[in-house]
N, C-alpha and C positions, 0 to 999 in steps of 0.2 A: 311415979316419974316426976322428975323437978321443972320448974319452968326454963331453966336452962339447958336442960337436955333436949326439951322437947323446940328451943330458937336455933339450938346447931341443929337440929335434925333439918327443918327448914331452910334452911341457910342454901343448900345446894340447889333448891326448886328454883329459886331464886336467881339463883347467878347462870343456871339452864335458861329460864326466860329471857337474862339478859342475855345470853349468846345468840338465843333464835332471835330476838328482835333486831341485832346489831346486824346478823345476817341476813334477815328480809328487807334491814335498811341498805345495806353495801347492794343487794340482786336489785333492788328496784332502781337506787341509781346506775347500776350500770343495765339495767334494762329501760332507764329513759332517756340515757345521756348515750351517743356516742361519737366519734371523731371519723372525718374524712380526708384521708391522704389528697396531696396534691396531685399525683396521677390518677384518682379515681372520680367518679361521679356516682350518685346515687338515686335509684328509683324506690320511693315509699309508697309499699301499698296496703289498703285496708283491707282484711278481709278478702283477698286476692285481688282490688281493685285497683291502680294507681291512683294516688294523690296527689303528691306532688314530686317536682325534681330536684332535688342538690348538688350541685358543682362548686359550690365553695367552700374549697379548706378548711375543718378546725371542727369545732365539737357543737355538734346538735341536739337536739331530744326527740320522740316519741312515745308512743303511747305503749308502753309496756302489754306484750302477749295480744295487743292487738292489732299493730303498725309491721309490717316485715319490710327488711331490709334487700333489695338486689345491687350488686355492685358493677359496676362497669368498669372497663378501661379509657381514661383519656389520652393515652399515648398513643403514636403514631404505630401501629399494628402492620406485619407484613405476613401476604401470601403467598405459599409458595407451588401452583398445582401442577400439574403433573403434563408433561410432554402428553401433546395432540396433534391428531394427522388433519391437515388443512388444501384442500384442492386451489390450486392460483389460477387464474383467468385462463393462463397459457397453458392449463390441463396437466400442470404437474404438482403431487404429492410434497406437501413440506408439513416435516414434524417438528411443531412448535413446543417450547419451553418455555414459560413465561413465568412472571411475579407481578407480585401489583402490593402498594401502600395502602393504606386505608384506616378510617377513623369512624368512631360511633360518634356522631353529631349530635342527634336527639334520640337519646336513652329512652325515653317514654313510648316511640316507635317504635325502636331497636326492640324493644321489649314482649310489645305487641306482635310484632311479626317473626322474627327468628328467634327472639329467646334468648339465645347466650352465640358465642363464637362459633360453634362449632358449626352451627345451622346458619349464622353470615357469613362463611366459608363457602358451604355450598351454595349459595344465593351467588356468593362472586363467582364461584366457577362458572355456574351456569349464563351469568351475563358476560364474562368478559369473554369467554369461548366465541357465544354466538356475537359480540361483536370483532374480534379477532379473524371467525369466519367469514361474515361478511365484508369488513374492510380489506383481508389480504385476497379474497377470494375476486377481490376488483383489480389486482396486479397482478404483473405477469413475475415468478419468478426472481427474474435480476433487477426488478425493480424493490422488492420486499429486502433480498439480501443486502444491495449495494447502495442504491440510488435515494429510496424515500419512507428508509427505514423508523428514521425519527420522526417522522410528519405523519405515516401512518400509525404510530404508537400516540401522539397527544391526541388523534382523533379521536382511537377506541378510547383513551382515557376520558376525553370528553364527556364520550357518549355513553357509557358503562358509569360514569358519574352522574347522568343524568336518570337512569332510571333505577343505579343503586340509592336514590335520595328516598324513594318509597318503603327503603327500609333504615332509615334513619342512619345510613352511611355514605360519608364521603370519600372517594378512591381518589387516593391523589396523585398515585404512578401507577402505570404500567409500564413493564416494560420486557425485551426478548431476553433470556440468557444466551438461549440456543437456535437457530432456526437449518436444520438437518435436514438430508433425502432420508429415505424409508431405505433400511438397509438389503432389501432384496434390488433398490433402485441403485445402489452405490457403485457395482461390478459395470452393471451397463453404462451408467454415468461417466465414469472414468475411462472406458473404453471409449467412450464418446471423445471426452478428453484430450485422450492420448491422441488417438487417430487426427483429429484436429491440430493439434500441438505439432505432429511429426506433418501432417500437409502445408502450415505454416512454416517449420525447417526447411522443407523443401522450396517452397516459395521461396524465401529466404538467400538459399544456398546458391538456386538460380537466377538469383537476381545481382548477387553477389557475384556469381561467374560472369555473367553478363556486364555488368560496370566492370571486373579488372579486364575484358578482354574491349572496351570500351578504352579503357586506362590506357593498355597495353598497345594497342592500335596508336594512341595521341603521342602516346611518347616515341612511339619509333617515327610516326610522321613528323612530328618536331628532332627528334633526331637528323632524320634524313634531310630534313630542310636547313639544318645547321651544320649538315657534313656538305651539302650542296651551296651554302652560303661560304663555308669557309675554303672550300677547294674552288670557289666563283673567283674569291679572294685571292686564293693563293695564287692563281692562273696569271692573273691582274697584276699581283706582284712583280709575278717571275718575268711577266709579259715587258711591265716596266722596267725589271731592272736589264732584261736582255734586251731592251732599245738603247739603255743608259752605254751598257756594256758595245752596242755596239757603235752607237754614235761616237764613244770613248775613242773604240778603237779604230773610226773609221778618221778622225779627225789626226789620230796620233799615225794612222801608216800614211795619209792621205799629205804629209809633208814629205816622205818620201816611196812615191809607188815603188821604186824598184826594190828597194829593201821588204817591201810588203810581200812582193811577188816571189822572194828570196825565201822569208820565212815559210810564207803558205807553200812552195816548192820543196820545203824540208819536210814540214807534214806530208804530205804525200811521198817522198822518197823515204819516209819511214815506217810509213803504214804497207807501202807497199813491194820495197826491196827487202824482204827478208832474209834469210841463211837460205841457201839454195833457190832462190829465185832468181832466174833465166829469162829477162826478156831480148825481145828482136827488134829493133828499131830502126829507122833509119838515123844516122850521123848526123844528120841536119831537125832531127825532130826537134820540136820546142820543148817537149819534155824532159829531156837531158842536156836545156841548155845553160844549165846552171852548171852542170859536171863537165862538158866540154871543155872549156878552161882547165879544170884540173886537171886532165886528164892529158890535155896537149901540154902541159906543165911536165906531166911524169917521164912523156915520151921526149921530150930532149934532154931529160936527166939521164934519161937511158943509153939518149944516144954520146 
């Protein structure tokens, strides 16, 4: 065999070596070097033990097969658990809905005591429940629904942030989606409701009849006192003008009485001689002494 044969035979050992070495060089730098996202933070540990923390951005090292890596979240994290039955001061059942904000603060804690999310999940159930219970279980009712709903949500957040800090989390909301009766309590409620609702109408309705017959009463008094004002008036009127009327006329016959006595003697003979009316009188009455003249007038025509 020639010495040529036997340098290509060689030749591929060679470039094999070089493949493994280039590959144990690429694995160890990317087993000493690595990057961390802006949203994450990181826990190194040795041998299972924490070492240190990292929170800033960009590319680190460690110690290759000895250093492990756990990652966290530094984003603003939301819970969401599940509808619970809560007793209120005033002895009535309310089935709460809630969520809450939340942040892993110190990872190294975090790490130590729950582990990963799933088990800081439970840790929040369990505190914001028990304080949700005790803070609403101190109102009555329509005071949780209507009145001091946002006052008692910063408290439990307060206070659910103070003793989620032992596990390296900050809760930054809580807060109600839902605050519901127990639906076996819904029928009775409503019937509460209504029955109230319909005693209110009625309150209502007679209170309503009550003022129009209030109403109705003022206005016919005020009526009657402007029919009594105006017929006061009108008397007054008529009163005046039949003075006018008579001073008129007493002034205008009162330059001649006989002629007065003449006409008002006509009124009477016409009101009172009608078609077939037959009186008896004597010749000399003052009653027909207005006709006597004519009468002794006709009888010497006659004769």
């Amino acid at each position: 065999m020639s010495a040529e044969g036997a340098e290509t035979r060689k030749l591929p050992k060679k470039t094999i070596a070089l493949f493994v070495l280039i590959l144990i060089i690429v694995f160890g730098v990317n087993s000493l070097l690595f990057t961390i996202r802006e949203d994450r933070q990181v826990v190194v540990t040795r041998f299972g033990k924490p070492v240190r923390v990292l929170r800033d951005a960009g590319l680190h090292y460690r110690l290759p097969f000895v250093e492990q890596l756990t990652f966290f979240d530094r984003r603003l994290l939301e819970y969401d658990s599940n509808p619970t039955e809560i007793i209120t001061q005033d002895k009535k059942s309310l089935v709460v809905d809630n969520f809450s904000r939340w942040r892993i603060v110190d990872p190294l804690q975090f790490l130590r005591t729950v582990r990963n999310e799933t088990g800081a999940q439970a840790r929040l159930d369990d505190i914001i429940y028990s304080e949700l219970r005790l803070e609403l279980g101190r109102k009555d009712l329509i005071d949780i629904v209507a009145k001091e709903r946002a006052q008692l949500m910063a408290k439990v957040t307060k206070e659910s942030d103070k003793k989620a800090r032992a596990y390296g989390i900050q809760i930054v909301d809580v807060r109600l989606k839902r605050a519901d009766l127990p639906a076996e309590n819904l029928k009775a409620i409503y019937g509460r409701m209504r029955a109230e609702r319909q005693r209110i109408a009625r309150q209502y309705r007679s209170e309503g009849k009550e003022q129009a017959e209030k109403i109705r009463a003022e206005t016919n008094r005020e009526r009657d006192v402007l029919l009594a004002e105006a017929y006061e008036k009108e008397q007054t009127i008529k009163g005046e003008g039949d003075a006018k009327s008579i001073d008129i006329n007493a002034k205008a016959f009162g330059q001649d009485e006989e002629f007065y006595a003449f006409l008002k003697s006509l009124e009477v003979y016409e009101g009172s001689l009608k078609d077939k009316t037959t009186l008896v009188l004597p010749a000399s009455s003052d009653f027909l002494r207005f006709l006597q003249g004519s009468v002794n007038k006709d009888a010497k025509k006659s004769e």
